[in-house]
C-alpha positions in Angstrom: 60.2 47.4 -104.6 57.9 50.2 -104.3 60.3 52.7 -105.6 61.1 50.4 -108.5 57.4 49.6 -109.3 56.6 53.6 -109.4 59.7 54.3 -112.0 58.4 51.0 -114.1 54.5 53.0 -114.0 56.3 56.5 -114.7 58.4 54.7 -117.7 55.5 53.1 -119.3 53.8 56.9 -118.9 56.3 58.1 -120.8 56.6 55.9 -123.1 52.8 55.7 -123.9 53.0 59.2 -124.1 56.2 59.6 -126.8 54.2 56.8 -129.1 51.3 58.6 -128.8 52.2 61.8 -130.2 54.7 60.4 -132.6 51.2 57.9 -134.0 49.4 61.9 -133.9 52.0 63.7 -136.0 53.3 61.1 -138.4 50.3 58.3 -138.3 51.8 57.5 -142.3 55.0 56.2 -140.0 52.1 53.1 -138.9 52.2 50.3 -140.7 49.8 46.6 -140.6 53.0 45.0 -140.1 54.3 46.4 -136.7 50.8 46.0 -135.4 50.8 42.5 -133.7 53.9 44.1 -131.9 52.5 47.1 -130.8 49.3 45.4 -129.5 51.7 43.3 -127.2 53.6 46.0 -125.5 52.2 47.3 -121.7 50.9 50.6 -122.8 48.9 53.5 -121.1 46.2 52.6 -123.9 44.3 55.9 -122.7 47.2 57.8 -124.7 47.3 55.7 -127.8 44.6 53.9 -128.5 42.4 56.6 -130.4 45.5 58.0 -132.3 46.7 54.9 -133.3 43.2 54.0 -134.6 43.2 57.1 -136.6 46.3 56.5 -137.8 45.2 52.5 -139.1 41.9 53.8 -140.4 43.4 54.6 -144.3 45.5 51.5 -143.7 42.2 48.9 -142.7 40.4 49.7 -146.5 39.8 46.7 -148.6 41.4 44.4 -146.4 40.1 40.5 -147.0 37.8 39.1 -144.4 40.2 37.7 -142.1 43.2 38.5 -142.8 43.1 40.8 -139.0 41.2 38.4 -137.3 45.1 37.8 -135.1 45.4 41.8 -134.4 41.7 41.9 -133.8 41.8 38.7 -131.1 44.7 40.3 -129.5 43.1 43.8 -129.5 39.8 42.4 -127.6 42.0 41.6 -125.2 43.3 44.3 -124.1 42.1 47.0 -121.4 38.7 48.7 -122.6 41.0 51.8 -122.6 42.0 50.2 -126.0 38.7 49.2 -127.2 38.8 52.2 -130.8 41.8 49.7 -131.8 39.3 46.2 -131.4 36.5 48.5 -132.8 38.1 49.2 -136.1 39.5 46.2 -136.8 36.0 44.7 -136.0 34.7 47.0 -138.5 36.6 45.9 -141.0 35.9 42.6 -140.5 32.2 42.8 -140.1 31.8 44.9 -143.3 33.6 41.9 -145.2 32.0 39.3 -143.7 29.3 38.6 -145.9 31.9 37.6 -148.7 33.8 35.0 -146.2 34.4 31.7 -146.1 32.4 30.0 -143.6 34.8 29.1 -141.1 36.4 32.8 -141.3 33.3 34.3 -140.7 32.5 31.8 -137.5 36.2 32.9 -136.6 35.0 36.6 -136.9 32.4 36.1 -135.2 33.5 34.1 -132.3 36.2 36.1 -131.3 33.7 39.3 -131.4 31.2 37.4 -129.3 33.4 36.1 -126.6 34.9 39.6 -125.9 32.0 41.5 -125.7 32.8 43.1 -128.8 29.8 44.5 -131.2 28.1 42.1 -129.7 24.5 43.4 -131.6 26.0 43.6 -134.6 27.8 40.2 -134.3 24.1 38.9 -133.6 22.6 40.5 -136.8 25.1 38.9 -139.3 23.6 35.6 -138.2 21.3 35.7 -140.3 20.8 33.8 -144.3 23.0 33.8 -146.8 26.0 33.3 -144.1 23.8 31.6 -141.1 23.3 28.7 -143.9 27.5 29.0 -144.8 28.8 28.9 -140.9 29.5 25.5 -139.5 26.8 24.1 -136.9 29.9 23.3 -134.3 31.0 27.2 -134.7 27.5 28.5 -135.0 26.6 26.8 -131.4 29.9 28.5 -129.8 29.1 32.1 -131.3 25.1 31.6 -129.8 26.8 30.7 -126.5 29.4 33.0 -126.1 26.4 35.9 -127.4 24.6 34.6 -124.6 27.2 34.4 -122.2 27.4 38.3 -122.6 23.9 38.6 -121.7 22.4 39.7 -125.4 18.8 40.0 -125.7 16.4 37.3 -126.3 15.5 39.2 -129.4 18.6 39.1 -131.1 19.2 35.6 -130.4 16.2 33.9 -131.6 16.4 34.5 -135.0 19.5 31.8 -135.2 18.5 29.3 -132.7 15.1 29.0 -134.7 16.1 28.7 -138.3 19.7 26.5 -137.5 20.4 24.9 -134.1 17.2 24.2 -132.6 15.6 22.5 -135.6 19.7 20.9 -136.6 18.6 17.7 -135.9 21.1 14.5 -135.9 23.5 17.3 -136.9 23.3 18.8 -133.6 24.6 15.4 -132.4 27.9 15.4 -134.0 28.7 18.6 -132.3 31.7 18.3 -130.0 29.9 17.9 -126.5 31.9 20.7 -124.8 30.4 23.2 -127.4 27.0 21.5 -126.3 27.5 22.2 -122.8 28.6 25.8 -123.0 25.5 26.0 -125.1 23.4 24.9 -122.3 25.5 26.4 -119.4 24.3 29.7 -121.2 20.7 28.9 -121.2 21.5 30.2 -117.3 22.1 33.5 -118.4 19.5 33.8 -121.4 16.2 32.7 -121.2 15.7 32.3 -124.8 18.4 29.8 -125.2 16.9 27.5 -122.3 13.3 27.9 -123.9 14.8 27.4 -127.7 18.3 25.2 -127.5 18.3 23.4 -124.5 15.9 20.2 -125.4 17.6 20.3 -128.5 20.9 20.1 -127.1 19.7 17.4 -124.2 18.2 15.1 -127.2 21.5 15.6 -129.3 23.6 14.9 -126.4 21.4 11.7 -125.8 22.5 10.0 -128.9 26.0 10.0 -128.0 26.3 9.9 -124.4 29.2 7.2 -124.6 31.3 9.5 -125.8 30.9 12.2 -122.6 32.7 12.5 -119.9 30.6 11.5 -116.5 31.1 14.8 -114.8 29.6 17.0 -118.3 26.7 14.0 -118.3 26.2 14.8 -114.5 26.7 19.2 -115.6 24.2 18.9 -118.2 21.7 16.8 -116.6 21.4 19.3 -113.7 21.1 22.1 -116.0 18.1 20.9 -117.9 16.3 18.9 -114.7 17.1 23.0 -113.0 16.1 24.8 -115.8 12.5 25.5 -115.9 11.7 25.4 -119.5 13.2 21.9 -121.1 13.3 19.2 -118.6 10.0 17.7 -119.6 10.7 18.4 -123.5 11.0 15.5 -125.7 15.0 15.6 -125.9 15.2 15.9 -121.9 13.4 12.6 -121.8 15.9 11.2 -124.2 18.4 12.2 -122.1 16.9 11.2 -119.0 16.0 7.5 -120.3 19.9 7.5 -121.4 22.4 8.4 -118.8 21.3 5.5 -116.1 22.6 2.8 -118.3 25.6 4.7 -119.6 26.6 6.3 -116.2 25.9 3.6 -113.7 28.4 1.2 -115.3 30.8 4.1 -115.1 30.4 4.4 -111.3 32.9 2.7 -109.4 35.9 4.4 -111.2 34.9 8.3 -110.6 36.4 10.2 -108.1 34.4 11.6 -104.9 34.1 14.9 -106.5 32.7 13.5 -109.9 30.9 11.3 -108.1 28.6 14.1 -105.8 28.1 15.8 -109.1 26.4 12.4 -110.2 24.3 12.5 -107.0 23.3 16.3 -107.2 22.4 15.7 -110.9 20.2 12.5 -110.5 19.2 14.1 -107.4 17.3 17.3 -109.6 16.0 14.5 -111.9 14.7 12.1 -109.5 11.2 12.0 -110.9 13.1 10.4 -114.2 16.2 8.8 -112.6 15.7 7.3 -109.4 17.7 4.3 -110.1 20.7 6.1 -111.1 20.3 8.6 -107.1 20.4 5.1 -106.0 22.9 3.6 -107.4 25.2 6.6 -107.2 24.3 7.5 -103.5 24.8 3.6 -102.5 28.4 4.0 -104.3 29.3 7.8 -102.4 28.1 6.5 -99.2 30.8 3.8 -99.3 33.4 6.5 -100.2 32.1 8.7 -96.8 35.3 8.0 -95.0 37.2 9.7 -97.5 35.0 12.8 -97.7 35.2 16.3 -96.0 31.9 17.9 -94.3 31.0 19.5 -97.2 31.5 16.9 -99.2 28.8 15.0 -96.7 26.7 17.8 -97.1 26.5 17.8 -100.6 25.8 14.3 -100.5 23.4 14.3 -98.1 21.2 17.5 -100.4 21.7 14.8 -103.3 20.0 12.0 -102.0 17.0 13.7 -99.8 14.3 12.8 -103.2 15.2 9.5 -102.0 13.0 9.9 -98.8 14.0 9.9 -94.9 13.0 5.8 -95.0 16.0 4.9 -97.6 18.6 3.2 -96.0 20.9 6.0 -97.3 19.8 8.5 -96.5 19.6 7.3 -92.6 22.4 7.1 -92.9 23.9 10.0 -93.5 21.5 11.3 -90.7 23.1 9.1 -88.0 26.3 10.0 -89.4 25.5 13.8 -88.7 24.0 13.2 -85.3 27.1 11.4 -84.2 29.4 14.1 -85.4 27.4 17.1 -84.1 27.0 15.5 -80.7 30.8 14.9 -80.5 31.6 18.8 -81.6 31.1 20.5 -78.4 34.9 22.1 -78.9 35.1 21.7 -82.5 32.8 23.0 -84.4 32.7 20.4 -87.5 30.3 22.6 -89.8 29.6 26.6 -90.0 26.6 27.8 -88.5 24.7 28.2 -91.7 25.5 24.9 -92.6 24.1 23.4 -89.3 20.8 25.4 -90.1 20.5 23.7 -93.2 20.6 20.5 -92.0 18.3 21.6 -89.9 15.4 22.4 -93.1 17.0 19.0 -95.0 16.3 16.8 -91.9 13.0 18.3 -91.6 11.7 17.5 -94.7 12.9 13.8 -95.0 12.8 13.2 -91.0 10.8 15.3 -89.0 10.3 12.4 -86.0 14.3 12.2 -85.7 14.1 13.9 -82.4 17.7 13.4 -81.0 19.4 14.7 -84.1 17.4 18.1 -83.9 18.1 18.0 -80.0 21.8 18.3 -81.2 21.6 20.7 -84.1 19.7 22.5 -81.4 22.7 22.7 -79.1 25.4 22.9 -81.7 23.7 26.4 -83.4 23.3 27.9 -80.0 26.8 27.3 -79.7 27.4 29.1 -83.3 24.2 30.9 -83.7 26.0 34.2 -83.5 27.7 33.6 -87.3 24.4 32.9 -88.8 24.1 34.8 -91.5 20.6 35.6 -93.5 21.2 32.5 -95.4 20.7 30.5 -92.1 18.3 32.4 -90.5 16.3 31.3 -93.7 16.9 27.9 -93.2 15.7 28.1 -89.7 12.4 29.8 -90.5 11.8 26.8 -93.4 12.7 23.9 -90.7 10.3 26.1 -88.0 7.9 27.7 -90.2 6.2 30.3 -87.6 7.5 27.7 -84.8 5.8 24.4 -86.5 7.9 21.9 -87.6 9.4 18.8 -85.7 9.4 18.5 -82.2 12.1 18.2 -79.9 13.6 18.5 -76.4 14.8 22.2 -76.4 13.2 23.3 -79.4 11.6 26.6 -77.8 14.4 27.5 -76.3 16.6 27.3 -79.9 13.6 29.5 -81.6 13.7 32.2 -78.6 17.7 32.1 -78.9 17.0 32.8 -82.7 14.4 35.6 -82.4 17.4 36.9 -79.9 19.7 37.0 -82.3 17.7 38.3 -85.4 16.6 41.3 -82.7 20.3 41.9 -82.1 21.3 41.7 -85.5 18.8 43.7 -86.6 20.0 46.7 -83.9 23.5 46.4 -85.2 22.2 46.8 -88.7 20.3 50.1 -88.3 22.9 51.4 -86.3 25.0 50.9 -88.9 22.6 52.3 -91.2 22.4 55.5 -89.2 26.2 56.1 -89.8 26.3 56.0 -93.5 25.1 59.8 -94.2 27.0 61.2 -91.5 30.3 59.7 -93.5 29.0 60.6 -96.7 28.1 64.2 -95.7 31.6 64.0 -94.0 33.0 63.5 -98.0 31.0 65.7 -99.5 31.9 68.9 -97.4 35.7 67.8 -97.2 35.2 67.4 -101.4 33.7 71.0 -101.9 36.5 72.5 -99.4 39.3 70.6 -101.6 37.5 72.4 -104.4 36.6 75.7 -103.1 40.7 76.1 -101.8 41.1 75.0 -105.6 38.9 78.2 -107.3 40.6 80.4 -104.7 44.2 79.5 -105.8 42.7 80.2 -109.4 
């Protein structure tokens, strides 16, 4: 297979090459036409790519906005060793925009965006004349998909102030998946969560009925998570909504739908308690079909509940039964006990015999903590506070132990690194001073 996967690599070589220098020495050979098929075959791009962009360059003039918005999608595709090809056909179409039809342009646009593709320059051609001529569905992808790529805050204000954060009841009738992937990018770009997201949160509140439970349950944690728009006027809209819409909905969702329900209500607690409640009362029946980390979800969910609600002790019983009968099978990872550990002790810090058994179990597993759990540990014990326990100063001196040891291991570690690296760089600069000899 080997031999036959090397003679398929040195073919393509070869054949990359032959096309290469056939596009360099007879580019008027190139025509639009046997584009599309070009752009499909498995090429060493490095070797044709800038020739055959040379070659298309007297062929791209006064093209219609458009008209290679197929070669250009297919082109952003392809390895960034082919990215001269996506960047004059993007050329083209960006210097023709402006005399579009709407729904080209957002077409243009879109496929730019959501390749990385001019990305800047994609962001400057939403401004008036054609921000007023693109389509507020199309307009909300290309903003997502620019933030998605991480553009400046800069850049994307402009349109989220003059078009989709003041749309109004138009920003309603957007599809809602192009609403969510809005607000899934206010993750990556701060100015989208401070600009678009109550926007998005009202719009999506006026028709709820027509979203699925698990986006309801998606966007809900992204604006109650977000740290700009969860007290805004649409978040509240939102909020006020989705308990009467959703808790009808309840009984039919599956166990995975239905944790994202709890987590969601769960980061909006302060606005829909009854909706934790209903949803946690309706998982909790479903607990005999759920996995540990399905409990473990469940159990984050409903802790703004309080350690006195009848779920969540509950689910505390239920994880001081199974970690006292895990003595030869370990039922969660170490890191996962640890954070029981901080989740009990903020919701049921007098629960003595459940933090006698997290206790034994992490001693048993300590050694696979990771920095994750030790972090955990240290917010359940603050500087050896927290709730008390039989055994509780012998888990924290087992825990300074193990950060001790693991902090040995790390330096040593540590220590090795230059010796490897000055290893390379001497066995580099005797590779190249054999190399200027033989010259």
């Amino acid at each position: 297979e080997k031999e036959l996967s090397d003679a398929c690599e040195g073919a393509v070589e070869s054949i990359s090459e032959l096309i290469g220098t056939r596009v360099r020495h007879v580019p008027e050979e190139v025509s639009l036409e046997m584009l599309p098929e070009l752009l499909s075959l498995p090429l060493n791009w490095r070797a044709v790519a800038e020739p055959l962009a040379d070659a298309l360059s007297p062929l791209l003039k006064n093209q219609k906005p458009g008209v290679l918005l197929q070669p250009l999608r297919t082109a952003c595709k392809l390895p960034k060793s082919a990215r001269p090809i996506a960047e004059a056909l993007a050329g083209v179409e960006l210097r023709g925009i402006a005399y579009a039809e709407g729904s080209v342009a957002a077409e243009i646009l879109l496929a730019l965006a959501e390749h990385n593709c001019q990305i800047s320059t994609v962001a400057s051609k939403l401004r008036p004349p054609l921000l007023q001529r693109l389509p507020l569905p199309d307009l909300v992808s290309i903003v997502a998909a620019l933030g998605e790529q991480g553009l400046k805050d800069d850049l994307l204000r402009p349109p989220l102030q003059a078009k989709v954060a003041v749309a109004g009841p138009g920003l309603a009738l957007v599809p809602p998946s192009r609403l969510l992937r809005l607000a899934a990018a206010s993750q990556q770009s701060s100015c989208i969560a401070q600009t678009a997201l109550g926007p998005v949160a009202g719009a999506a509140a006026q028709s709820l009925e027509s979203w699925t439970a698990e986006d309801v349950s998606e966007l809900m944690l992204l604006v109650a998570t977000s740290g700009f728009a969860e007290n805004s006027p649409g978040a509240k809209r939102l909020f006020s909504r989705v308990t009467e819409v959703l808790t009808p909905r309840l009984s039919a969702l599956s166990v995975t739908v239905l944790l994202k329900v709890v987590v969601a209500a769960g980061a909006a607690a302060a606005h829909c308690r009854p909706l934790l409640e209903a949803a946690a009362n309706r998982a909790a029946l479903k607990g005999a079909d759920m996995k540990p980390e399905q409990m473990m979800l469940l159990t984050q969910g409903v802790l703004p509940l309080g350690g006195s609600h009848p779920v969540v002790t509950r689910l505390l019983n239920f994880w001081a039964q199974l970690l006292a009968g895990a003595e030869k099978a370990p039922v969660l990872p170490a890191d996962d006990i640890a954070q029981l550990a901080m989740m009990a002790s903020m919701v049921a810090p007098e629960n003595g015999l459940m933090f006698h058994v997290i206790a034994q179990r992490l001693q048993e597993a300590g050694s696979s903590l990771t920095e994750a759990g030790f972090a955990s540990i240290d917010a359940a014990f603050p500087g050896g506070a927290g709730p008390k326990f039989p055994g509780k100063e012998q888990l924290l001196t087992f825990i300074e132990e193990l950060k001790r040891k693991k902090a040995e291991e790390s330096q040593s570690k540590a220590k090795l690194v230059p010796r490897k690296d000055r290893s390379r760089s001497r066995s580099w600069r005797s590779r190249s001073e054999r190399r200027s000899r033989r010259r």
